[in-house]
C-alpha positions in Angstrom: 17.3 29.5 15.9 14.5 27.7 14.7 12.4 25.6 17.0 10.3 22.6 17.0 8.3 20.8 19.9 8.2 16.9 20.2 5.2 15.1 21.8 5.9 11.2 23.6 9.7 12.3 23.4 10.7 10.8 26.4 11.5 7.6 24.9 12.3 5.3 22.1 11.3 7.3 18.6 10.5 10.9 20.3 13.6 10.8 22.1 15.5 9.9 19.1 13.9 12.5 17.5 14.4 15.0 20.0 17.7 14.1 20.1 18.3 14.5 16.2 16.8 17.7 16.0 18.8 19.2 18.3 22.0 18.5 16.7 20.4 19.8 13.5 20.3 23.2 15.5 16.7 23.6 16.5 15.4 24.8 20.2 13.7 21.2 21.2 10.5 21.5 23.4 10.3 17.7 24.9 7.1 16.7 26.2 6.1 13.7 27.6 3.1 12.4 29.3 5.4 10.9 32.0 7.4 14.5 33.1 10.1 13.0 34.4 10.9 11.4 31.1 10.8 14.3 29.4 12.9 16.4 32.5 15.7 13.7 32.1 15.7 14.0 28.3 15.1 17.9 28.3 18.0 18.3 30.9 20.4 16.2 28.3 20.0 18.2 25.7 19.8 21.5 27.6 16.7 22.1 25.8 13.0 22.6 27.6 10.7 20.1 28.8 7.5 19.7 29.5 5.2 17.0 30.4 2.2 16.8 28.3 -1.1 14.3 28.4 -1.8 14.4 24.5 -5.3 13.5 25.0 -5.7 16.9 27.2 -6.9 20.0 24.9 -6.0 22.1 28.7 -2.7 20.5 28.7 -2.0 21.3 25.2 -2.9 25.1 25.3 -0.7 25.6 27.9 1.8 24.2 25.9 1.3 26.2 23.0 0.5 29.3 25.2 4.0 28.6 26.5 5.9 27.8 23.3 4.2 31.3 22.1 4.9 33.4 24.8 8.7 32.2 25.1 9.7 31.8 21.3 6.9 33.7 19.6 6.5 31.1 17.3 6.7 26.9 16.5 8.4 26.5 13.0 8.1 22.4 13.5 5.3 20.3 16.0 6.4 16.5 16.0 3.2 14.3 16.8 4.7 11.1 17.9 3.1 10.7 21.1 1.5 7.0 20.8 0.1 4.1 22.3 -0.3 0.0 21.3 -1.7 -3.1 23.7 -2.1 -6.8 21.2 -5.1 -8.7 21.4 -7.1 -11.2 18.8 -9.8 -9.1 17.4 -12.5 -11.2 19.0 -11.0 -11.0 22.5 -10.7 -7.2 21.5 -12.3 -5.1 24.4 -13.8 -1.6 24.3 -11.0 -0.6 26.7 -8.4 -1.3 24.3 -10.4 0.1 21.6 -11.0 3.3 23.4 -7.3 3.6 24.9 -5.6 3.3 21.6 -8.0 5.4 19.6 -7.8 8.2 22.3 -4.1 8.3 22.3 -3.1 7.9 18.8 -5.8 9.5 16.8 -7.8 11.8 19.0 -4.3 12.8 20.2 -2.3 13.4 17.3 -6.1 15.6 16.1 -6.1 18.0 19.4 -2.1 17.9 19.2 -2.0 19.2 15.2 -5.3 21.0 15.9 -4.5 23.1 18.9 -0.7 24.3 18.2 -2.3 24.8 14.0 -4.5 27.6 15.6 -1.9 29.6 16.1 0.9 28.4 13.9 -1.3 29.9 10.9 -1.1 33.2 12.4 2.7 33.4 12.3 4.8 34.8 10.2 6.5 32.8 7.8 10.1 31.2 8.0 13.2 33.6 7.8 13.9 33.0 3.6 11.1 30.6 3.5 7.9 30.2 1.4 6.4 28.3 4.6 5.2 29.7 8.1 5.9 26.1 9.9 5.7 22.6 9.5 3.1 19.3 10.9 4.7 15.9 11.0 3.2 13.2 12.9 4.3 9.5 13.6 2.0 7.0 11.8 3.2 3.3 11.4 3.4 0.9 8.4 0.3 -0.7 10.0 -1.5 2.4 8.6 -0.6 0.9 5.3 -1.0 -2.2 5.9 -3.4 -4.2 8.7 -1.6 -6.2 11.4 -3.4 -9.3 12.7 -3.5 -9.1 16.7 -3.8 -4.9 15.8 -7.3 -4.3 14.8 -7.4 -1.6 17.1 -3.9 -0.2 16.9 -4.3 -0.1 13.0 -7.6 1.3 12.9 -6.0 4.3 15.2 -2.7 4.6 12.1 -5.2 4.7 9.8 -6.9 7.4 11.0 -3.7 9.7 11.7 -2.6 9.2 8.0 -6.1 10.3 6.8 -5.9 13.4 9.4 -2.4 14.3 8.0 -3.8 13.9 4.6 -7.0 16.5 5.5 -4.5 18.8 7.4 -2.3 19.1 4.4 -5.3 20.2 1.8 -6.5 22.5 4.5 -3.8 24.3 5.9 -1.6 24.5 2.5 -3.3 27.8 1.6 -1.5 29.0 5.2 1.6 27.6 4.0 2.1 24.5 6.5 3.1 21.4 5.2 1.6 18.4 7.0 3.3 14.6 6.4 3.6 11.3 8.5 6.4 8.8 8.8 5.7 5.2 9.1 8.4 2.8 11.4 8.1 -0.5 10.9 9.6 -3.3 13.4 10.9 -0.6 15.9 13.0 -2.0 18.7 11.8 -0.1 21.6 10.6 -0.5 24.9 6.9 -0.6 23.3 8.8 -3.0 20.9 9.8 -5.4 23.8 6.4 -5.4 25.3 4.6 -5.7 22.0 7.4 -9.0 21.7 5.9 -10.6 24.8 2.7 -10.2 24.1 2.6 -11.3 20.4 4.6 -14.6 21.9 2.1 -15.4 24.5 -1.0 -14.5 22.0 0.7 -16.9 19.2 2.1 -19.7 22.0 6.0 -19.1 20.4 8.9 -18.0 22.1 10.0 -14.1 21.7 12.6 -14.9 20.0 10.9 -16.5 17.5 8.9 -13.2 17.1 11.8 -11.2 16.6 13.1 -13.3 13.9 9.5 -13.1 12.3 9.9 -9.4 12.2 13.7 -9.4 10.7 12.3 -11.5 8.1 9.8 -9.5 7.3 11.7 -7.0 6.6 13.9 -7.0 3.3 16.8 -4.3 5.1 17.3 -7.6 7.8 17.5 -6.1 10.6 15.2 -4.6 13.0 14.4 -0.8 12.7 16.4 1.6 15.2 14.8 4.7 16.3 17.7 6.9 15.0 16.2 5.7 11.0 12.8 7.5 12.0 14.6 10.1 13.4 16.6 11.2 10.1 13.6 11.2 8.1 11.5 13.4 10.6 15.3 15.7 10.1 14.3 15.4 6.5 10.9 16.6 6.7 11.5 19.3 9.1 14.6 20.8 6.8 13.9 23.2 4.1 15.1 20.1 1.3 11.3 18.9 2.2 9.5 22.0 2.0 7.7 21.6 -1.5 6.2 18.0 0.2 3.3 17.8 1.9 0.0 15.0 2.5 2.7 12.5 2.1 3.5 9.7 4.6 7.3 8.7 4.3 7.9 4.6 4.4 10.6 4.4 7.0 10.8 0.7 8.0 13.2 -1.3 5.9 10.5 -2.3 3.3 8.9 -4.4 5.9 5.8 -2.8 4.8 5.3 -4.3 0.9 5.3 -7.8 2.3 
């Protein structure tokens, strides 16, 4: 049985994720920063859990140490773990900054770093040309810059050019590295990200849903379950001569 570990799984696009790859027949290791997140998930599935601070290199080896020790191996590592807060860029604090730049980029970097170490060790896939596979959650705004998401975006940005490097460098080990990129994702960071964006712009939340549905040409608001089949995609052998790419998954919300 192949295997694959998920980071931030214990909601919204990790847990869809989770959830997706288990039905495609993989061992799921769930983590989650918050542990009983990842229990109650992990405990559905009858898979293993973990909780897991992203932004921890301890934390993170003794994930890998574990997912080594147990399964000998990680044929897929799912970097979604991720953070947002909303604020105009000249309110913008260093807090804010900091906080979303340690989560999303410095994370997904010691995440892909640290379980990369020994993933190019391993042997490669049972009838396979590849020893394992990198995919990591970016977001359309990594594409495109969101106003009230200096911060947020900057972070995207830099966890598309980290899967970018990662896929030059570790091709010659035969790991692929790619990205997705969700657009208007309705989530629990969705429905705060809603509020916020309303009280920043003075209009009602539901005005700021509609906003998003109209930006995006599909009409409707992006479910976790889309992200999820394309992460299925990418961690399936039909994927397995892509890598450095980042996958639009958001409706075409992001060509407006």
């Amino acid at each position: 049985m192949p295997n694959a570990l998920v980071t931030g799984a214990g909601t919204g696009i990790g847990k869809a994720i989770a959830e997706r790859l288990a039905r495609d027949g993989f061992k799921v290791w769930v983590t989650d920063l918050d542990g009983e997140r990842a229990k109650a998930v992990g405990e559905a599935l009858g898979m293993p859990y973990l909780p897991l601070d992203v932004t921890s290199r301890k934390d993170l080896e003794a994930a890998r140490d574990r997912v080594f020790r147990e399964d000998g191996r990680l044929d897929v590592l799912v970097a979604n773990a991720g953070v947002s807060t909303m604020n105009r860029f000249l309110d913008l604090t260093e807090e804010e900054w900091d906080f979303n730049l340690t989560v999303n980029a410095k994370g997904t970097f010691l995440t892909v770093q640290t379980f990369a170490r020994a993933m190019v060790h391993q042997p490669l896939m049972p009838g396979r040309e590849l020893r394992g596979k990198i995919i990591a959650t970016a977001s359309m705004a990594a594409r495109q810059a969101a106003p009230l998401l200096a911060h947020y975006t900057a972070s995207k940005f830099a966890v598309l050019g980290l899967v970018q490097a990662v896929a030059k460098e570790l091709a010659p080990y035969r790991i692929t590295a790619n990205a997705v990129n969700p657009g208007f994702v309705r989530t629990s960071m969705q429905e705060r990200e809603v509020l916020w964006e309303s009280q920043l712009r003075g209009i009602s939340p539901e005005e700021v849903v509609q906003e998003y549905i109209r930006q995006t040409p599909l009409g409707r608001l992006e479910l976790p379950e889309d992200v999820a089949k394309v992460v299925s995609f990418l961690a399936g052998p039909d994927s397995d001569f892509i890598t450095g790419e980042a996958v639009e998954v958001n409706g075409g919300a992001w060509i407006f």
